[in-house]
C-alpha positions as CSV (number, residue, x, y, z in Angstrom):
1,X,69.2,146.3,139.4
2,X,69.7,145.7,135.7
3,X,67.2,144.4,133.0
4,X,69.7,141.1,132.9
5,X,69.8,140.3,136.6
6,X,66.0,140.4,136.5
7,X,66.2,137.8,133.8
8,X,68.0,135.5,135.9
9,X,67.2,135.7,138.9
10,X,70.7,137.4,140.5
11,X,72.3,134.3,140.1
12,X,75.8,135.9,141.2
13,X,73.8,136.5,144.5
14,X,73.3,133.0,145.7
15,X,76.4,131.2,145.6
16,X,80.1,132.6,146.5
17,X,83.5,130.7,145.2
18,X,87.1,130.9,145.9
19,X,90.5,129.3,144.8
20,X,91.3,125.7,147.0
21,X,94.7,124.0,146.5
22,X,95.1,121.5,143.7
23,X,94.7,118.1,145.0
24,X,97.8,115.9,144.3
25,X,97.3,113.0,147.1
26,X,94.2,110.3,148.3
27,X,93.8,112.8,151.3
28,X,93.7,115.5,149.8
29,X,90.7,114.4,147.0
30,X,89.1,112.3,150.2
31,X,88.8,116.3,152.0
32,X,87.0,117.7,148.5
33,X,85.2,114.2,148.3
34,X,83.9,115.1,151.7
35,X,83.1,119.4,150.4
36,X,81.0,117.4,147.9
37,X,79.1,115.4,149.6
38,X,77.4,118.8,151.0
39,X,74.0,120.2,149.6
40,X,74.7,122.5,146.7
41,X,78.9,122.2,146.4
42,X,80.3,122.0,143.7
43,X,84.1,122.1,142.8
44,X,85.5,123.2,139.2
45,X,89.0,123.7,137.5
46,X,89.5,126.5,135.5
47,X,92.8,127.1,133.5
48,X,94.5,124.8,135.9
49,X,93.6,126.3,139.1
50,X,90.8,124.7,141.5
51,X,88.0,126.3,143.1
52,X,85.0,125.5,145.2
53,X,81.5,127.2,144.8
54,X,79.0,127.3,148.0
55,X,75.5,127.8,147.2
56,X,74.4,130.3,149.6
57,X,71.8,133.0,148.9
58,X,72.9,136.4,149.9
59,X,71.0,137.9,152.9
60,X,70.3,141.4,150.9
61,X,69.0,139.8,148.1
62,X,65.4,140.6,148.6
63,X,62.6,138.2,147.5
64,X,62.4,140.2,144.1
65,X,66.0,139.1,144.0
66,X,67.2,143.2,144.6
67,X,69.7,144.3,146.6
68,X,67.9,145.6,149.7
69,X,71.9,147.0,150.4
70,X,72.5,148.8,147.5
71,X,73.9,151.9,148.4
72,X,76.0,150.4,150.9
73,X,76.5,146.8,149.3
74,X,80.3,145.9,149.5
75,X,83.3,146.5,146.9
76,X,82.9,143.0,145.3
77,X,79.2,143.9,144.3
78,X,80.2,147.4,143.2
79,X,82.8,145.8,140.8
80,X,80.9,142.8,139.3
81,X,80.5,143.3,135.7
82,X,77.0,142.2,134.3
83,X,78.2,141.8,131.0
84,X,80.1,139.0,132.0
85,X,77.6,137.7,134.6
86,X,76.5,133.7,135.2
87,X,73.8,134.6,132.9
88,X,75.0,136.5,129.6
89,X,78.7,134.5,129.8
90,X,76.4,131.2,129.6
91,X,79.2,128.1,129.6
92,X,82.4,128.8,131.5
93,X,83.8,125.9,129.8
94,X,86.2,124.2,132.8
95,X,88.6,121.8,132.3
96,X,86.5,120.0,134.6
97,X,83.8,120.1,137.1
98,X,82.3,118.1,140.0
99,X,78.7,118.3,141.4
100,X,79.0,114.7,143.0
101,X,81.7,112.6,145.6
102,X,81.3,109.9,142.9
103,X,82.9,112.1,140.2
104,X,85.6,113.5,142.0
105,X,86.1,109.9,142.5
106,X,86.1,108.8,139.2
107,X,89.1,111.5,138.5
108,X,91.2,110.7,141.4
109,X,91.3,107.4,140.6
110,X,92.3,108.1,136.9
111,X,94.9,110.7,138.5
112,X,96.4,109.0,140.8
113,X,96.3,105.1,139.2
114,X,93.6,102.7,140.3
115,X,96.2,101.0,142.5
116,X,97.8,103.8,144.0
117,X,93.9,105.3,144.8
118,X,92.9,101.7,146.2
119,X,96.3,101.3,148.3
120,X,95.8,104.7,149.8
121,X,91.7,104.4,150.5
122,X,92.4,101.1,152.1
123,X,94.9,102.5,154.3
124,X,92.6,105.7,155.0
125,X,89.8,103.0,156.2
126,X,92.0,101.0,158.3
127,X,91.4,98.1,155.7
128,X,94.8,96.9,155.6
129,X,95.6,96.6,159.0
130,X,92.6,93.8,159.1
131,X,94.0,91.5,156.4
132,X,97.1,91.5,158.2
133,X,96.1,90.7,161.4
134,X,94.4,88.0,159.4
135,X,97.3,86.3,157.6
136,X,99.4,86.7,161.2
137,X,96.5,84.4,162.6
138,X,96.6,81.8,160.2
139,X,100.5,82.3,160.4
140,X,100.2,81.1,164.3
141,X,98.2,78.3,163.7
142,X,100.1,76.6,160.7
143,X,103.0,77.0,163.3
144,X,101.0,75.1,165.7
145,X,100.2,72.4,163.5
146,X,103.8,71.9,162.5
């Protein structure tokens, strides 16, 4: 282990990411929504592309936070460069980042249009289906009264 992952603690060790689609539909936000809404996710774009990072502490990382699988850790370990490590890089700078549902939120709205984002979510809840049944109702009984 190197001087610099002692400093931080292996941070590389405790977390794994990997590329998800772009979202370009209510769906398709509502299912990253939902990955956020799960103790330590987070979800970042990066030049564009969009990725999702899992907070999960590696199972060789020892309570000293060294590899107790050195010799035989695998090829992505072996290949890591600690020069441009979560510690010594320091900001990533995304285009953008989400640690909560309610930011993700926030951009799909702005992405897809308030009313567009609305229309969809109501439709995804079942919400329009009950103001129509209501106006049909009231439909029947003005009928009635005529």
């Amino acid at each position: 282990m190197r001087k610099t992952c002692a400093k931080c603690g292996a941070k590389c060790c405790t977390y794994f990411c990997f590329e998800i689609d772009e979202p370009t539909d209510y769906d398709e936000f509502e299912d990253i929504r939902w990955f956020l809404l799960h103790h330590d996710v987070s979800v970042h774009v990066d030049d564009g592309d969009w990725f999702i990072s899992i907070g999960n502490r590696c199972r060789m990382l020892g309570l000293d936070n060294e590899c107790m699988a050195y010799e035989t850790r695998p090829t992505i370990c072996r290949t890591y460069n600690p020069a441009k490590c979560d510690h010594t890089d320091g900001d990533y700078g995304y285009d953008a980042e989400f640690t909560t549902a309610e930011e993700l939120e926030a951009y799909a709205r702005k992405t897809l249009g308030a009313r567009k984002f609305d229309r969809a979510r109501a439709k995804a809840w079942g919400l329009t289906d009950k103001k129509k049944k209501k106006k049909k109702k009231k439909s029947k009984k003005r009928k009635g009264k005529a």
